[in-house]
C-alpha positions as CSV (number, residue, x, y, z in Angstrom):
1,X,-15.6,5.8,-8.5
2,X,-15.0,2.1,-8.0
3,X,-15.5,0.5,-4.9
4,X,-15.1,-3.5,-6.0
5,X,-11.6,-3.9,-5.3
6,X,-9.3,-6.3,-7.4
7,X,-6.0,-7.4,-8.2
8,X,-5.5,-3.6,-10.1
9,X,-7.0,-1.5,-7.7
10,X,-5.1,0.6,-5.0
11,X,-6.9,2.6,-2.5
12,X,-6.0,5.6,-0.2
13,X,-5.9,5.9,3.2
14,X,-8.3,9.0,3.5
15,X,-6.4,9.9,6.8
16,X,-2.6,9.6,5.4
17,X,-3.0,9.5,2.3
18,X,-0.7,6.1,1.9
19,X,-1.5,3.3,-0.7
20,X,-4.0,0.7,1.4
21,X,-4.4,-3.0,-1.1
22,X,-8.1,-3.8,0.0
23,X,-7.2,-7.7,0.1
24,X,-5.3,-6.9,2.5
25,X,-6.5,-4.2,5.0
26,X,-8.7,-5.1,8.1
27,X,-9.1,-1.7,8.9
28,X,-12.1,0.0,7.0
29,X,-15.1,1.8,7.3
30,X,-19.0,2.4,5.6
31,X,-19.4,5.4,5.2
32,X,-22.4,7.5,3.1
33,X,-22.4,4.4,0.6
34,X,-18.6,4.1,0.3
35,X,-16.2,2.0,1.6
36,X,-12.9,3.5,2.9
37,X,-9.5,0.9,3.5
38,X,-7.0,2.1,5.9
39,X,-3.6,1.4,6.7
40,X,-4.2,0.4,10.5
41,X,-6.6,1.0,13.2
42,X,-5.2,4.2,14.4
43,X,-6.3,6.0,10.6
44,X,-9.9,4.2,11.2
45,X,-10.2,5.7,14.4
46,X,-9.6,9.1,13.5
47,X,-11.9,8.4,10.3
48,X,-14.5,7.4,12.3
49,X,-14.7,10.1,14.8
50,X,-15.6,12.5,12.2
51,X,-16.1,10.9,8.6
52,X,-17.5,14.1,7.2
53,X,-14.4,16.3,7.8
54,X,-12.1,13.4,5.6
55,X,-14.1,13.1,3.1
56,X,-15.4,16.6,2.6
57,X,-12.0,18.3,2.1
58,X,-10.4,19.3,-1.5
59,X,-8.3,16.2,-1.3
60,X,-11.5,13.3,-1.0
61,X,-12.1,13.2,-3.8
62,X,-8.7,11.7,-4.9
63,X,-7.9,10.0,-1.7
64,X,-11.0,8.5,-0.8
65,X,-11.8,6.5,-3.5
66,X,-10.0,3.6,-5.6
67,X,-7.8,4.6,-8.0
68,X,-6.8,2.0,-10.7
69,X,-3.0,2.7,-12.5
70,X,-3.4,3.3,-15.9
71,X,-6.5,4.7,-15.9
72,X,-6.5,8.5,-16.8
73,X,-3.0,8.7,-17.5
């Protein structure tokens, strides 16, 4: 999982699930070691109220971390 974001990366918002650039987003959150980007405040909120339930369903593990195009294709 990488968490230094650059020019290639794209995370997911773990709330919607929409493409968040890192350089961009002033919403995120620390959570158990990770950093998490969001697409506004609202998605942070609800993160943050109960990180656990985001990032322990099946979907985390996908949406929750960076995921850099090209790689696993």
């Amino acid at each position: 999982m990488n968490t230094d974001a650059n020019d290639h990366d794209v995370w997911v918002d773990a709330v919607s699930h929409q493409a968040v650039d890192p350089a961009q987003s002033r919403d995120r959150s620390f959570y158990d070691g990770m950093m998490y980007h969001f697409v506004d405040g609202v998605n942070k909120g609800i993160f943050d109220s109960d990180p656990q339930l985001w990032v322990s369903t099946a979907h985390a593990s996908e949406t929750s971390s960076s995921l850099i195009p090209g790689e696993g294709e």
